[in-house]
Each structure stands twice: as structure tokens, then as C-alpha cells.
NUTOR-850359 format. One line per 2 residues: their letters; for each residue x, y, z of C-alpha. Coordinates in pm, whole numbers, plus 50000, padded with zeros to 5 digits. Each point is the difference from the previous one (the first is absolute). Example, Ala and Ser with C-alpha at 12.3 -4.5 7.8 and 13.67 -1.06 7.14 Angstrom:
2
AS> 51230 49550 50780; 50137 50344 49934 $
! end
This chain:
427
XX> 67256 91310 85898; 50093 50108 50291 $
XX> 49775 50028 50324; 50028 50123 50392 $
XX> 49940 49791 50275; 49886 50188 50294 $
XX> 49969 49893 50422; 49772 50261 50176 $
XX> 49980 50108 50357; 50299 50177 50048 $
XX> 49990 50345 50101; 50213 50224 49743 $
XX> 50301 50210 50224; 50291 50186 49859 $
XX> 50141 50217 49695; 49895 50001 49620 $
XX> 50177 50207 49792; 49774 50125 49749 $
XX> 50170 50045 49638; 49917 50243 49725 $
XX> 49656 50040 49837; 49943 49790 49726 $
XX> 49670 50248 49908; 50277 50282 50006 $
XX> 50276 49872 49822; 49829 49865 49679 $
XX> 49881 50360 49848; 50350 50120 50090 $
XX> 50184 49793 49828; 49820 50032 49702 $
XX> 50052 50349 50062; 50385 49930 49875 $
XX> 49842 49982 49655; 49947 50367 50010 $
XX> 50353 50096 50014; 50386 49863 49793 $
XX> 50142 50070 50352; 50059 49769 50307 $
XX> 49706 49933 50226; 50098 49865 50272 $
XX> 49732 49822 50245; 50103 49883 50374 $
XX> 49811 49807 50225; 49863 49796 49734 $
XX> 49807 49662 50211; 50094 49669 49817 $
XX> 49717 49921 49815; 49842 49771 49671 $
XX> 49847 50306 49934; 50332 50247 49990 $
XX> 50114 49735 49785; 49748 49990 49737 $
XX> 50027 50419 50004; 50364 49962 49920 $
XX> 49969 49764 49751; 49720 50179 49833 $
XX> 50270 50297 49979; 50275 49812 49868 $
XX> 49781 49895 49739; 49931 50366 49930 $
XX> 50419 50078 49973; 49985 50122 50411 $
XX> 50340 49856 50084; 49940 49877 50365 $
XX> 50282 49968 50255; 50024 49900 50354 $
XX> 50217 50263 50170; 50218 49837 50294 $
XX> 50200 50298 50053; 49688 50166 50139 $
XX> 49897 49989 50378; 49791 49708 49987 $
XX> 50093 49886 49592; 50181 49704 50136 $
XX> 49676 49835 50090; 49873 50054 49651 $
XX> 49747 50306 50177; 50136 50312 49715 $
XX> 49964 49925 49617; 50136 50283 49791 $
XX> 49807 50020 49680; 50131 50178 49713 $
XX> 49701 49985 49717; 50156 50040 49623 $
XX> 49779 50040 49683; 49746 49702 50036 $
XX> 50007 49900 49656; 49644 49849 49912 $
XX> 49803 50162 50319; 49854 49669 50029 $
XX> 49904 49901 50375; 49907 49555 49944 $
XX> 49709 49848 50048; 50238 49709 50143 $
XX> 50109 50276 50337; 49731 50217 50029 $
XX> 49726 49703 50049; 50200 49928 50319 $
XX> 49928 50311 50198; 49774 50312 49933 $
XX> 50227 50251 50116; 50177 49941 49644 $
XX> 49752 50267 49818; 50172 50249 50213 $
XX> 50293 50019 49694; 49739 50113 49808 $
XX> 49987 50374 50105; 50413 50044 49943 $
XX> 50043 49806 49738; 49758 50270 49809 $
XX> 50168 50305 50160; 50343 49929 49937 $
XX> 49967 49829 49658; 49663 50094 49825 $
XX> 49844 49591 49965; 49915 49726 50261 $
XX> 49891 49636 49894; 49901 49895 50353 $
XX> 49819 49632 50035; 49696 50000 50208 $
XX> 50068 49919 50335; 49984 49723 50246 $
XX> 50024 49930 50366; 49827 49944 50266 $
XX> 49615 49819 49944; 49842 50238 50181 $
XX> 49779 50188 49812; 50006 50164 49582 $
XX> 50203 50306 50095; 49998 50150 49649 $
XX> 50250 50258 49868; 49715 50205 49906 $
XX> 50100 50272 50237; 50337 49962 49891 $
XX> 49927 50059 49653; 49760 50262 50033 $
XX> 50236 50203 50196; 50250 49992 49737 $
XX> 49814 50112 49705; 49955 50371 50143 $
XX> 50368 50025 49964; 49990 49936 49639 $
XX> 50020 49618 49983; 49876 49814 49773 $
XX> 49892 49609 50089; 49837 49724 49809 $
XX> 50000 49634 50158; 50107 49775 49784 $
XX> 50053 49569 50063; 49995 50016 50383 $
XX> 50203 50320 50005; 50004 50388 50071 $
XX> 50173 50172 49650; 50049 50339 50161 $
XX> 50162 50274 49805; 50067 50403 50015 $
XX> 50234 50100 49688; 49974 50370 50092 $
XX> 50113 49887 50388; 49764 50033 50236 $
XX> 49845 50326 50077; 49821 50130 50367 $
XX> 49625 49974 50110; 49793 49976 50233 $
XX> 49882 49639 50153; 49732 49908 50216 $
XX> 49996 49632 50086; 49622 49914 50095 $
XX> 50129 49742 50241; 50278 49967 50227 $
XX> 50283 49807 49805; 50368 49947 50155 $
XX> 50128 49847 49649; 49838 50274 49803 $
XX> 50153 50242 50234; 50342 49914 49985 $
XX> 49981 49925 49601; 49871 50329 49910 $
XX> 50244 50168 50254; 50298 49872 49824 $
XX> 49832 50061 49655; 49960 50398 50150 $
XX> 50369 50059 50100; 50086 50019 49668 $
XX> 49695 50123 49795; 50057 50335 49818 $
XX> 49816 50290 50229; 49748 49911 50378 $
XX> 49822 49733 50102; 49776 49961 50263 $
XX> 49857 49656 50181; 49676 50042 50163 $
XX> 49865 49762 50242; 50313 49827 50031 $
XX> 50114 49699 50191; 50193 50128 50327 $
XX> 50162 49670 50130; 50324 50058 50106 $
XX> 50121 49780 49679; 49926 50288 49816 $
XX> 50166 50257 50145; 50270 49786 50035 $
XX> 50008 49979 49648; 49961 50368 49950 $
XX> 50323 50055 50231; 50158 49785 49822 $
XX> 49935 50218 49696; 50051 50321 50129 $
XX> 50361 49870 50126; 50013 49917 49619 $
XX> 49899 50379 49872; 49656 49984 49973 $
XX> 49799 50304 50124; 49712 49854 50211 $
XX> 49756 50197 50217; 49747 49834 50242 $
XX> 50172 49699 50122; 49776 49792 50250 $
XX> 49661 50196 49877; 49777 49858 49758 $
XX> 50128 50280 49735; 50307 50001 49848 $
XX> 50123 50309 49809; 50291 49903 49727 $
XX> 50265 50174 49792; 50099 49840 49741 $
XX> 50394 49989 49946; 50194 49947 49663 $
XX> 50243 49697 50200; 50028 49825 50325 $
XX> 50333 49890 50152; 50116 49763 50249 $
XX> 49941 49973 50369; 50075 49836 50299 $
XX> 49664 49893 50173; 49911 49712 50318 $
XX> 49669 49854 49959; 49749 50013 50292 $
XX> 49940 49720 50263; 49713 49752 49884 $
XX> 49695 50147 50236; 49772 49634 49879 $
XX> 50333 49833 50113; 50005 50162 50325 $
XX> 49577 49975 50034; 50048 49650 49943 $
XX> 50249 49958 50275; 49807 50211 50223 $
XX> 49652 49774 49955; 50253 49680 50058 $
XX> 50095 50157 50391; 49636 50047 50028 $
XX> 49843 49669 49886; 50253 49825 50207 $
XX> 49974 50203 50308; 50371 50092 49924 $
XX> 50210 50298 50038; 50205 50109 49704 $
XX> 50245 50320 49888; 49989 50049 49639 $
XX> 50294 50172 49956; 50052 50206 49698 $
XX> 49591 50090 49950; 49858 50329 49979 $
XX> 49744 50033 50265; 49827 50292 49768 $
XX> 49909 49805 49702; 49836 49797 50251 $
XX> 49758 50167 50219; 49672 49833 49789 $
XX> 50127 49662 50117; 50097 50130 50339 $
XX> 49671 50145 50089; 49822 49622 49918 $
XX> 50262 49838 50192; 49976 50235 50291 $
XX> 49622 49982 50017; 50009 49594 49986 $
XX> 50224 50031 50284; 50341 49993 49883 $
XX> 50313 50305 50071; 50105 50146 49729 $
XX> 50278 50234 50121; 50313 50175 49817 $
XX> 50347 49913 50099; 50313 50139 49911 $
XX> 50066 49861 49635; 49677 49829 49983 $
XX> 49672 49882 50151; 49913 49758 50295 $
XX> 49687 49819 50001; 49908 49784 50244 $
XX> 49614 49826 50101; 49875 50158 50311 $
XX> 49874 49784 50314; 49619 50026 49826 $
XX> 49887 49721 49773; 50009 50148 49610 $
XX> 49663 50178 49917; 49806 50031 49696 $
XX> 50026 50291 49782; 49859 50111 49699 $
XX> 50192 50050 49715; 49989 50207 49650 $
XX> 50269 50027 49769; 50067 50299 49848 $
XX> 50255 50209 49806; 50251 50162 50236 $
XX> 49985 50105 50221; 49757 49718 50084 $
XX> 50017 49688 50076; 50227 49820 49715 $
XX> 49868 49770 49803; 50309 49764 50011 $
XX> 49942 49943 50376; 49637 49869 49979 $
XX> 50055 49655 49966; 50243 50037 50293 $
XX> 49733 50167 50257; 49768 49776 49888 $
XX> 50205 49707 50142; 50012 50154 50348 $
XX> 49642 50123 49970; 49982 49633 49968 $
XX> 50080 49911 50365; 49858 50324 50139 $
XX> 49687 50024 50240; 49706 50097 49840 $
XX> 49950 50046 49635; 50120 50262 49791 $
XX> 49932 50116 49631; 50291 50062 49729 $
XX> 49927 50194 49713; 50202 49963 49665 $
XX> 49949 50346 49793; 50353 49942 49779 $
XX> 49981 49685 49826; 49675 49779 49943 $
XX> 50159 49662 50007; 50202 50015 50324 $
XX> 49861 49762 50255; 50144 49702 49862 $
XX> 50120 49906 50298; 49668 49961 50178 $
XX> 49966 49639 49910; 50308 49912 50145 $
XX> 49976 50143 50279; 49674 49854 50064 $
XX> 50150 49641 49954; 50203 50133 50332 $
XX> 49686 50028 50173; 49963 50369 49939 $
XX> 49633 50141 49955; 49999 50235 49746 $
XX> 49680 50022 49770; 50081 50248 49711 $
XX> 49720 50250 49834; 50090 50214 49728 $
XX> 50287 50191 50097; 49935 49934 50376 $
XX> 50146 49695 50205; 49814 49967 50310 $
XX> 50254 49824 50207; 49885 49863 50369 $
XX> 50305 49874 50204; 50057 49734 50097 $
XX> 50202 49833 50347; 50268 49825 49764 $
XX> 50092 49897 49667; 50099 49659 49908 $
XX> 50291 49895 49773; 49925 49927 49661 $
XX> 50151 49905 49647; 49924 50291 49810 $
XX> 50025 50205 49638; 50184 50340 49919 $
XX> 49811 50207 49724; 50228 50349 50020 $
XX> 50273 50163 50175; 49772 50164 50321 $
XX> 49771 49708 49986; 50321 49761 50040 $
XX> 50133 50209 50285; 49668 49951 50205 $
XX> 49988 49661 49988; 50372 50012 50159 $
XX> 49836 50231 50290; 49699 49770 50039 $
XX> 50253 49665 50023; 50176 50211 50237 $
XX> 49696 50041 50227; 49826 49614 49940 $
XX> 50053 49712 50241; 50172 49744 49788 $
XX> 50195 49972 49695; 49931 50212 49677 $
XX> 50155 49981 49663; 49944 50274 49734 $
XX> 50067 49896 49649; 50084 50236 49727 $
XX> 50233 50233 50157; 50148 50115 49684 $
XX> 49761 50266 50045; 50204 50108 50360 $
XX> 50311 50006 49839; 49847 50283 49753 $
XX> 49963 50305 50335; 50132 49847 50304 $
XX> 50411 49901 50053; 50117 49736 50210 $
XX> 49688 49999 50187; 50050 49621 50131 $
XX> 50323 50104 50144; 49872 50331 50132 $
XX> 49714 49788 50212; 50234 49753 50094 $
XX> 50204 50268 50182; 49712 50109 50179 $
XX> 49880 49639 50151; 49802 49860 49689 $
XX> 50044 49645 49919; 49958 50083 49624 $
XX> 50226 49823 49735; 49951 49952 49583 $
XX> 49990 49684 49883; 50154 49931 49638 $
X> 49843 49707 49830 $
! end
């Protein structure tokens, strides 16, 4: 299993390119299930995760190619996916234990063909995350859903018909299911208290370049028409803002000075504004966003995550890390998921002083952080413990980086380019 060996201390100068979203691209391509025409998808980052979405859809008769006639298809960045009749409408236990976002087939394989058999999902251990939402969104439109052995038996043999859907809670994956379920449900729907992270209205582009008739893009209500067909589009996925956060909390924690070219500084300004008040820059560039730590030693900040367009709940374990080496103490609050500080012990064996409550992590910081031998649990989690072996005195190894490879490309080489001495070592 492979494993990163890290060498901190050195100061983090230069140019990331930041790749697609990973958050982004997953609901649109199952969004190719909706239509028999082309779909094609550019700026697609190389990820296990794309992977497992295309292979899900090939299972489902999507016919996935990698376009290298397309600006940028020659690095394997555009799939065109053409999505024929599905046959059984079965979505595996075997793929969709491997990453949540598989559910999110759910919503057009009922649309388009009337029945879903969708496993349960997987992921990420960091928290239940139920479907419930999911579910109960869908059977306003008409759906009816029974769980049967470990998996979601969804069916609507009239088609699906408009309604009205108030989620209770803020859900991105509930969101984009029942938005592609809408598009092509007989008559309006409308989606109160909606998720409004720019995933979403990515995805609701996406599907409006497709046909669909979508009102209130980027508000927390979403108006749909239904339409009788789809077709094909041409659409370029959005640049990864976690990427780019991650990046940008890598200048800081180093005392570095990085351009992330390719981010959007506007999906960013939660991050920005707890970077800026620790006492980093946070400034837009042409084509991208400079960050750089100021002359000021880091300060403590306290932290909530939120739906956006608060703070996201992907970057916690990230801030926590520099929170980690800030002075004073600061308090981060998870609201999203109840299972995600995971990487408090870890950090801790670094020297960190985090004492968790609850929901709360009181974190006081601390002058340095030492080099450790150290444990992965999920994708953001992994990614912190890269920041904190970035920051330590000393050597640090993080083991389980499978879970890296899942939302973050080339990220050894990416560091390296900057100054990091970073490799992966291959046993």
C-alpha cells in the first residue's frame, strides 16, 4: 500500500495549476444518463473517483470515450458519454460501496427509464449520511421506493410527474439527484431550501445547455419545467475550489507564496476571509488567485462550517492543520457531518493541541509540529496530514493514501514543483 514520505520546512513558492472539480463533475456525468445523445464533459481532473463514475456508467450501457480530438482530450481531460437503454437499471453493490457520489444515478435513471435498483452507498467514514433526503424528495414526483437487500428499488411506471419539495436540511446530493429527476418529470417542480454550492449550479448549467428549463440558479429555490427529451451538449467542468483552498492553506502554513492558476477566486471568498484574518493575502490575479502568508505570525480564528456560502465543510480538516500552528487558540465547529475530526488524533501525535467537544475542536497553537508516522482515515483528513508534514520539523510519512488519489491529482508532483521534498513510496 502505498504511503508519502514527507521533509518539512520548506517554504511553498510558485504555480499550481488547479484541475477540474471532482464535486462538480460526478453529478454531471451521471447527468449523460438523462439523454441517447453525446455528453461531452471537458476539464475532467484525473481521478479514482472519475473512474469509478465511468465505470458505474458503462455498467449501466453509458458508452464512455476519451475524446483526443478535443482541446485538452489528448490528456484524457473530455469523456464523451453516449448512455443507451441500460438494460437491468441495476447500479452494484461491488461500485457504488466505493464512493457515495454513486446514488447520484439514482434520480436519472428514474426519469429517463421509469426503475432504479441503486445499492446503498459507500465512501468516505465520515459520518451515516443517509439517502433519506434523497428518497423523500423523490416520492412527491410520483416515485415509488421500497429498500430491499442493501438496495434502493425505485420505480415510476406512469414517469415521473412535478411537485413541490422542501428538503428540511441542506443536502448537495439530494439537490443535484432530484434536479436531474425534475428536468424530465411531466409538468413544475420546485426545490425549496436548496443547496447553492456552485456544484449545483454547475450542474444545473449543465442541464439547461442540455434543454432543461431551470429558473433560480445559485438561490436556494429552483423552479423546473419538465421536458419530454434532453439532447447533447458540449459543457467544461468548473475548477476544483477544495483543490485550490487546499493549495492556498499549503502557501500559508509554510509561509509561502503561491498562484493557483486556473481557481475561481468567487467560490472562494469563505476560505479567503479566514485566511485573510489569520494573516494571510488572498488576492485575485488574472486567471487565478495568489495567496501568499503575510509578514505576521498565523493567528487563531474561529471556525464554523456551514452550507454555502459558508465555510465548506471539505476544508475543515485543512484549517484545522494551520489553526494548529497558529497563536492563540481557536474553536472549529463541524455542523455537516458528525464524524469528521478523525484527524485530530493524528495530528496530536504531531504535537498539535487539539481537545475535541462535541462538534467543537478547541485547538491552541502551538510554536511547531514535529514529524510523525501517521494514519489516513478519508480523502480531506489524508490531505491535512500532507499540510501538517509540510509544516513539522522532521520527517513524516502518511500511510493510506489511496484515499488522496480519490479528490486530489498529482498532488506529490504539484508540491514538488513548488519546493516540497514530498515523494510516494511503493512497497
Amino acid at each position: 500500500m502505498d504511503r508519502i514520505r514527507i521533509r518539512g520546512g520548506q517554504a511553498l513558492r510558485g504555480r499550481i495549476a488547479i484541475g477540474g472539480s471532482k464535486n462538480a463533475a460526478l453529478p454531471l456525468m451521471a447527468a449523460s444518463l438523462l439523454t441517447g445523445e453525446t455528453l461531452s464533459l471537458a476539464n475532467l481532473p484525473h481521478l479514482a473517483d472519475i473512474a469509478t463514475m465511468a465505470n458505474l456508467l458503462a455498467e449501466l450501457g453509458v458508452q464512455v470515450g476519451m475524446n483526443g480530438d478535443a482541446p485538452g482530450g489528448h490528456s484524457g481531460r473530455v469523456f464523451d458519454l453516449t448512455a443507451g437503454d441500460p438494460g437491468d437499471k441495476i447500479a452494484p453493490y461491488d461500485l457504488v460501496r466505493r464512493m457515495r457520489a454513486s446514488v447520484l444515478v439514482l434520480g436519472p435513471l428514474l426519469a429517463r427509464w421509469g426503475e432504479a435498483r441503486v445499492s446503498l452507498p459507500g465512501g468516505c467514514a465520515i459520518g451515516t449520511r443517509p439517502v433519506d433526503l434523497h428518497l423523500d424528495g423523490l416520492r412527491p414526483l410520483g416515485a415509488e421506493i421500497e429498500l430491499e437487500e442493501g438496495y434502493i428499488h425505485a420505480r415510476a411506471p406512469g414517469g415521473l410527474v412535478g411537485g413541490h419539495i422542501l428538503f428540511p436540511s441542506v443536502s448537495v446530493g439530494a439537490t443535484e439527484n432530484l434536479l436531474m429527476a425534475a428536468v424530465l418529470a411531466k409538468g413544475e417542480t420546485q426545490i425549496a431550501n436548496a443547496a447553492r454550492e456552485p456544484e449545483v449550479a454547475d450542474l444545473a448549467r449543465c442541464l439547461v445547455a442540455m434543454g432543461a428549463e431551470i429558473e433560480g440558479i445559485g438561490t436556494d429555490t429552483l423552479r423546473i419545467q419538465g421536458a419530454e427529451e434532453l439532447h447533447g451538449a458540449n459543457y467544461q467542468v468548473i475548477p476544483d475550489r477544495i483543490e485550490a483552498g487546499t493549495y492556498a492553506v499549503a502557501a500559508a502554513i509554510t509561509g509561502g507564496d503561491l498562484a493557483l492558476d486556473g481557481a475561481d477566486f468567487e467560490t472562494m471568498d469563505a476560505l479567503a476571509d479566514i485566511l485573510g484574518r489569520s494573516g494571510a493575502e488572498v488576492t485575485k490575479i488574472d486567471g487565478g488567485v495568489q495567496v501568499r502568508q503575510g509578514a505576521r505570525a498565523i493567528l487563531g480564528v474561529d471556525v464554523m462550517t456551514e452550507p454555502f456560502p459558508g465555510f465548506p465543510t471539505d476544508m475543515q480538516a485543512q484549517i484545522m492543520t494551520l489553526m494548529a500552528v497558529s497563536e492563540g487558540a481557536s474553536m472549529i465547529t463541524e455542523s455537516i457531518f458528525e464524524n469528521r475530526f478523525m484527524h485530530v488524533p493524528e495530528l496530536c501525535r504531531m504535537g498539535a493541541d487539539i481537545n475535541v467537544h462535541g462538534a467543537s475542536a478547541i485547538v491552541r497553537g502551538v510554536a511547531r509540529l514535529s514529524g510523525a508516522e501517521l494514519m489516513a482515515t478519508d480523502l480531506r483528513a489524508s490531505v491535512s496530514l500532507i499540510l501538517a508534514g509540510l509544516a513539522a520539523e522532521g520527517e513524516t510519512i502518511v500511510n493510506r493514501v489511496y484515499h488522496l488519489d480519490r479528490g486530489y491529482e498529482r498532488i506529490e508532483e504539484k508540491l514538488t514543483g513548488c519546493g516540497a521534498v514530498i515523494e510516494r513510496l511503493q512497497d
